[in-house]
BAFIKE-210831 format. One record per atom (N, C-alpha, C, O): residue number from 1; residue in one letter; atom name; x, y, z. Coordinates in steps of 0.05 Angstrom, whole numbers, plus 5000, padded with zeros to 4 digits. Layout:
# BAFIKE-210831
+-----+---------+-------+------+------+------+
! num ! residuo ! atomo !   px !   py !   pz !
+-----+---------+-------+------+------+------+
! NUM !       A !    CA !    X !    Y !    Z !
...
+-----+---------+-------+------+------+------+
//
This chain:
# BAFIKE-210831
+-----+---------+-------+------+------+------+
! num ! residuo ! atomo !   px !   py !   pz !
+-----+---------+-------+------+------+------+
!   1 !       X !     N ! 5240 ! 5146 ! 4981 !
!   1 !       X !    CA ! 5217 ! 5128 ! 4979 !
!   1 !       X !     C ! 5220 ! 5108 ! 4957 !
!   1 !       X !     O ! 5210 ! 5086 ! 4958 !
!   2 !       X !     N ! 5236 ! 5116 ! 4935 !
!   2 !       X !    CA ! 5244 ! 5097 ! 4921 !
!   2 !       X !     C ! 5250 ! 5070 ! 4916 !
!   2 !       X !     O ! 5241 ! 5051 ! 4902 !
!   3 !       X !     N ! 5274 ! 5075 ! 4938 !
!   3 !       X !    CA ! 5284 ! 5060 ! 4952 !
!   3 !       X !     C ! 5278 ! 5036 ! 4960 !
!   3 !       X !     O ! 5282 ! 5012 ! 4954 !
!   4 !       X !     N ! 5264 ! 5053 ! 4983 !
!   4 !       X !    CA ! 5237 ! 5025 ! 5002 !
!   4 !       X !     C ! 5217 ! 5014 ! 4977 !
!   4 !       X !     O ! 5212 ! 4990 ! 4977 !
!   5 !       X !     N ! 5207 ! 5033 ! 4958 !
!   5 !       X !    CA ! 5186 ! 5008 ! 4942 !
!   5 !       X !     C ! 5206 ! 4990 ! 4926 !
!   5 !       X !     O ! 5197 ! 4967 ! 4924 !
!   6 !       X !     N ! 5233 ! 4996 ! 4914 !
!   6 !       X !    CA ! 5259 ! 4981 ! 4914 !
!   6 !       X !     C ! 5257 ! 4951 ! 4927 !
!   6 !       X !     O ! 5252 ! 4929 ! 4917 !
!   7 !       X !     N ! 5264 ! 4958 ! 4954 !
!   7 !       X !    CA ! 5269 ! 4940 ! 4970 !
!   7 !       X !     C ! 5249 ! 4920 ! 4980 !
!   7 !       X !     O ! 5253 ! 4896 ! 4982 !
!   8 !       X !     N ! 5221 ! 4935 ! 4988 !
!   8 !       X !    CA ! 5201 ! 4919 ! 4996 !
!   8 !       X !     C ! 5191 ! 4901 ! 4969 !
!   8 !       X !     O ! 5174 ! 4884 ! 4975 !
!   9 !       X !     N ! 5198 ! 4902 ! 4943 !
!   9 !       X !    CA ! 5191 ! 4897 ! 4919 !
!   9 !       X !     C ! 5201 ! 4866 ! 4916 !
!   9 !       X !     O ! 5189 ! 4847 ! 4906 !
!  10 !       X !     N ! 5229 ! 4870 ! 4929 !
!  10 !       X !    CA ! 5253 ! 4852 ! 4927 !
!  10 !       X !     C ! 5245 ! 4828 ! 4950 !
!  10 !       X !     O ! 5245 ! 4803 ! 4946 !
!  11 !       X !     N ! 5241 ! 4840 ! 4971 !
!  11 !       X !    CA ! 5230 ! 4832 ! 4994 !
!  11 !       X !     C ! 5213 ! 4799 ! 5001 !
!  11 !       X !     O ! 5218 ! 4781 ! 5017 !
!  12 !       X !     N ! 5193 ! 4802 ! 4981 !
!  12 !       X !    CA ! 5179 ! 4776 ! 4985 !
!  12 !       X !     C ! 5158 ! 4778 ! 5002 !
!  12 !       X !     O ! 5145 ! 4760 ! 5012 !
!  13 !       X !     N ! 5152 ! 4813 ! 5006 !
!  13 !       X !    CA ! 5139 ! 4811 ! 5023 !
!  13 !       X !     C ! 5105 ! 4808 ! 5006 !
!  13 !       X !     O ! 5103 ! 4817 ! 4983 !
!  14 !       X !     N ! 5086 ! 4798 ! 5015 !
!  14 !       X !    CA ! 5062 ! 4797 ! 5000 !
!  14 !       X !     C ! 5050 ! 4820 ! 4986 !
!  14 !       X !     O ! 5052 ! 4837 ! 5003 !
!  15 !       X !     N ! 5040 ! 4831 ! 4967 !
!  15 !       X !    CA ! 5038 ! 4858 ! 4954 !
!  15 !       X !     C ! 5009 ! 4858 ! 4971 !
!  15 !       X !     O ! 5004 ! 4879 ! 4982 !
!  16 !       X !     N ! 4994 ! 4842 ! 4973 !
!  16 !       X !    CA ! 4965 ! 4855 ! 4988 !
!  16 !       X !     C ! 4974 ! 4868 ! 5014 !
!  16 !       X !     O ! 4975 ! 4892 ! 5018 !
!  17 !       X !     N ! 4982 ! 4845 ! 5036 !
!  17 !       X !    CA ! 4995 ! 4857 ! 5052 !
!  17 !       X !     C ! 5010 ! 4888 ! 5057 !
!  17 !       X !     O ! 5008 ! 4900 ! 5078 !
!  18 !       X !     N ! 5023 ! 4897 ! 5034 !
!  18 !       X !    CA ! 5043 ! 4915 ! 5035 !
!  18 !       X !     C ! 5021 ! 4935 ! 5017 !
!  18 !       X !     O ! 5033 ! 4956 ! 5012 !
!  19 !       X !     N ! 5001 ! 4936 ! 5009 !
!  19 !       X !    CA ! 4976 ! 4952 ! 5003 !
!  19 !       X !     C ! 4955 ! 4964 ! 5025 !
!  19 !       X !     O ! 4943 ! 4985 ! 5023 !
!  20 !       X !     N ! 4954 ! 4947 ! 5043 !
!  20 !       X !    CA ! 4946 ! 4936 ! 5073 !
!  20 !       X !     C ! 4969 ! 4961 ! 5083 !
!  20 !       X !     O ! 4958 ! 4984 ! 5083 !
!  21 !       X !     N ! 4993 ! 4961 ! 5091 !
!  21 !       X !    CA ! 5009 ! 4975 ! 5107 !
!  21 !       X !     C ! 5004 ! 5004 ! 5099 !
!  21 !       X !     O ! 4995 ! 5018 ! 5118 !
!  22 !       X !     N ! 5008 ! 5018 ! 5074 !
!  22 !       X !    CA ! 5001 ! 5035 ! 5053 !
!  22 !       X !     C ! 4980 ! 5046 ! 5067 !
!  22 !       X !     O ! 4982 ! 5068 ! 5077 !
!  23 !       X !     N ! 4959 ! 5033 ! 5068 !
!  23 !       X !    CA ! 4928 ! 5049 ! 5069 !
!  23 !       X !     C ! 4927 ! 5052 ! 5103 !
!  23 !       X !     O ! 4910 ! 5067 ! 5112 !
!  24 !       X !     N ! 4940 ! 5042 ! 5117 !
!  24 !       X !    CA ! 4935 ! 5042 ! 5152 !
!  24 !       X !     C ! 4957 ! 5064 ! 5149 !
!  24 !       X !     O ! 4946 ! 5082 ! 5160 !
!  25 !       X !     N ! 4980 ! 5074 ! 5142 !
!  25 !       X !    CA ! 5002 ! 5084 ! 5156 !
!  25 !       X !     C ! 4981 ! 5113 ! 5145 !
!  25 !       X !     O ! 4977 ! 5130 ! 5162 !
!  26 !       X !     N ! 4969 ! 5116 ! 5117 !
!  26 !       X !    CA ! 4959 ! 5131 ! 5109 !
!  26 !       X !     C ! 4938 ! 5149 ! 5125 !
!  26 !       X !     O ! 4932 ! 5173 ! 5126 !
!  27 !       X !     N ! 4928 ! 5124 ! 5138 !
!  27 !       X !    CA ! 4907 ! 5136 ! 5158 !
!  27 !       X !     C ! 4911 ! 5144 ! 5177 !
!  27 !       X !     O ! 4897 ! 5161 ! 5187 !
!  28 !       X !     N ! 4939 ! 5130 ! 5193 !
!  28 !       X !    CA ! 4947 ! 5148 ! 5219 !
!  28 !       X !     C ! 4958 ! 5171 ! 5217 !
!  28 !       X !     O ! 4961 ! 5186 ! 5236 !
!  29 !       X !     N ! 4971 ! 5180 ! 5181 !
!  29 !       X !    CA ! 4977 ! 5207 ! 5180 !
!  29 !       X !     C ! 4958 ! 5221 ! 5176 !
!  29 !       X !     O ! 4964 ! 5244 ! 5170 !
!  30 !       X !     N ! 4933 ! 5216 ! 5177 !
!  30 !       X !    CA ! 4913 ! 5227 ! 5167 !
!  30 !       X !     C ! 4910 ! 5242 ! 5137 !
!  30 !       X !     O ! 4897 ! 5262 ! 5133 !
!  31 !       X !     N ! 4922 ! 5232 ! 5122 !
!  31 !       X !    CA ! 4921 ! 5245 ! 5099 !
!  31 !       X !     C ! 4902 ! 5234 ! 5071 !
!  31 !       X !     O ! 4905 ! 5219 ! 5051 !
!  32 !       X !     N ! 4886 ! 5245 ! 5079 !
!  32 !       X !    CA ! 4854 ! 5229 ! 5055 !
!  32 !       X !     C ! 4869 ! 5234 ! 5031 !
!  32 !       X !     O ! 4866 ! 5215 ! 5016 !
!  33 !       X !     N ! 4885 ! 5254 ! 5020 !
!  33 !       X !    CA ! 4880 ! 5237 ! 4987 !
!  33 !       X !     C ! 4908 ! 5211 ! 4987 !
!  33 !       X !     O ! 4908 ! 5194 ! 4969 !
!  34 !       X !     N ! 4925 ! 5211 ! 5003 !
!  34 !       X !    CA ! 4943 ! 5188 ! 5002 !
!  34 !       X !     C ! 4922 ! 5164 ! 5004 !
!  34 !       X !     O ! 4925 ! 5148 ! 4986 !
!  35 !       X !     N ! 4901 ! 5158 ! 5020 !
!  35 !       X !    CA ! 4883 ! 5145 ! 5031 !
!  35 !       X !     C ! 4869 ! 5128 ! 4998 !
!  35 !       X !     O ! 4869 ! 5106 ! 4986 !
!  36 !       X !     N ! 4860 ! 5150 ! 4995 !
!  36 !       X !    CA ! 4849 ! 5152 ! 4968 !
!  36 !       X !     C ! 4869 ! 5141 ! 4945 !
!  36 !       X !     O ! 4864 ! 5120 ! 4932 !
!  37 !       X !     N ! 4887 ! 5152 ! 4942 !
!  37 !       X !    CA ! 4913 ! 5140 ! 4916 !
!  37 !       X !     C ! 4907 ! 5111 ! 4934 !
!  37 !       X !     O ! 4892 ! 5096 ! 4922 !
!  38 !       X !     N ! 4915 ! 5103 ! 4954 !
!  38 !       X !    CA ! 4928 ! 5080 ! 4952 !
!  38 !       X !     C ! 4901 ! 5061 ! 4955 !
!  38 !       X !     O ! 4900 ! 5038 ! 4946 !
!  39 !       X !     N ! 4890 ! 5067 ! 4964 !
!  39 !       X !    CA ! 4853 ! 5048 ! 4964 !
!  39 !       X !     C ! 4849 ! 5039 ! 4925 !
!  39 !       X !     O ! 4843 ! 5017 ! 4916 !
!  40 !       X !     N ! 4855 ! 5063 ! 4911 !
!  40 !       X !    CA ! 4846 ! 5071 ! 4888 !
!  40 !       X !     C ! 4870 ! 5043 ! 4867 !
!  40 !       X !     O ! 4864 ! 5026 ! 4850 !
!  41 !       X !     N ! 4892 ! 5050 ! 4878 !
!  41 !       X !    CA ! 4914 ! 5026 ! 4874 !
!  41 !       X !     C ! 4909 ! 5000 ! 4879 !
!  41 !       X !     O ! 4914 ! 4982 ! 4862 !
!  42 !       X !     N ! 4900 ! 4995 ! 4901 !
!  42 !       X !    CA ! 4900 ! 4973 ! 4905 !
!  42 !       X !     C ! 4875 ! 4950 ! 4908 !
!  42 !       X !     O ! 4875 ! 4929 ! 4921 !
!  43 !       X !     N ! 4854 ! 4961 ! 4891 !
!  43 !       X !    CA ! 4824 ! 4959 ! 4899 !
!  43 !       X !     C ! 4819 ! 4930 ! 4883 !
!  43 !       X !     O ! 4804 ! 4914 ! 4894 !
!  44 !       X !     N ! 4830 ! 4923 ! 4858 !
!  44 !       X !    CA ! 4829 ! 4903 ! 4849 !
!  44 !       X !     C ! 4843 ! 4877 ! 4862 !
!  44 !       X !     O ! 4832 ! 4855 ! 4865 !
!  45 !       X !     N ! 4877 ! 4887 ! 4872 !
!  45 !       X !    CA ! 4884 ! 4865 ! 4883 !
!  45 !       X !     C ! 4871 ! 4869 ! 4915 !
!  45 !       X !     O ! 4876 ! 4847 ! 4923 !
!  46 !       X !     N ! 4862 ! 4879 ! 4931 !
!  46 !       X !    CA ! 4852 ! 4871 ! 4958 !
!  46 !       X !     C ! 4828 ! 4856 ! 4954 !
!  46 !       X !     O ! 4822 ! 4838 ! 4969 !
!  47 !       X !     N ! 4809 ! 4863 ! 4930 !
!  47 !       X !    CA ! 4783 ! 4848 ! 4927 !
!  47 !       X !     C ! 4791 ! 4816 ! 4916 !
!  47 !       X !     O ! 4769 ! 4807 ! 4910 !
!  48 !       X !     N ! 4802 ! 4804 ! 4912 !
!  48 !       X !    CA ! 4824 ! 4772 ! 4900 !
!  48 !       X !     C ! 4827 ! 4761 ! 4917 !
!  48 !       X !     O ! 4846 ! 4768 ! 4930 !
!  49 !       X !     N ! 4813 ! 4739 ! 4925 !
!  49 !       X !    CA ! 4827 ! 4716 ! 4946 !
!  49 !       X !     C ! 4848 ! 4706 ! 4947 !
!  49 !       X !     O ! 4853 ! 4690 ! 4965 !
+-----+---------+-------+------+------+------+
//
């Protein structure tokens, strides 16, 4: 997992976006406290136009 935050880091990919991916993949595993860490992470930058 390293790795990938490595690479997607490098990537260019948008960090909200990739906060966005985080909290959906989270939810189709169904796993509420990942849900939670990553909501909890990213709550400042998703609320930022």
């Amino acid at each position: 997992m390293l790795g990938l935050e490595k690479y997607i880091a490098q990537s260019g990919l948008d960090k909200k976006l990739y906060g966005l991916i985080k909290i959906r993949a989270s939810q189709i595993n169904g796993c509420a406290y990942c849900i939670n860490m990553h909501v909890g992470c990213n709550v400042n930058r998703l609320s930022t136009t």
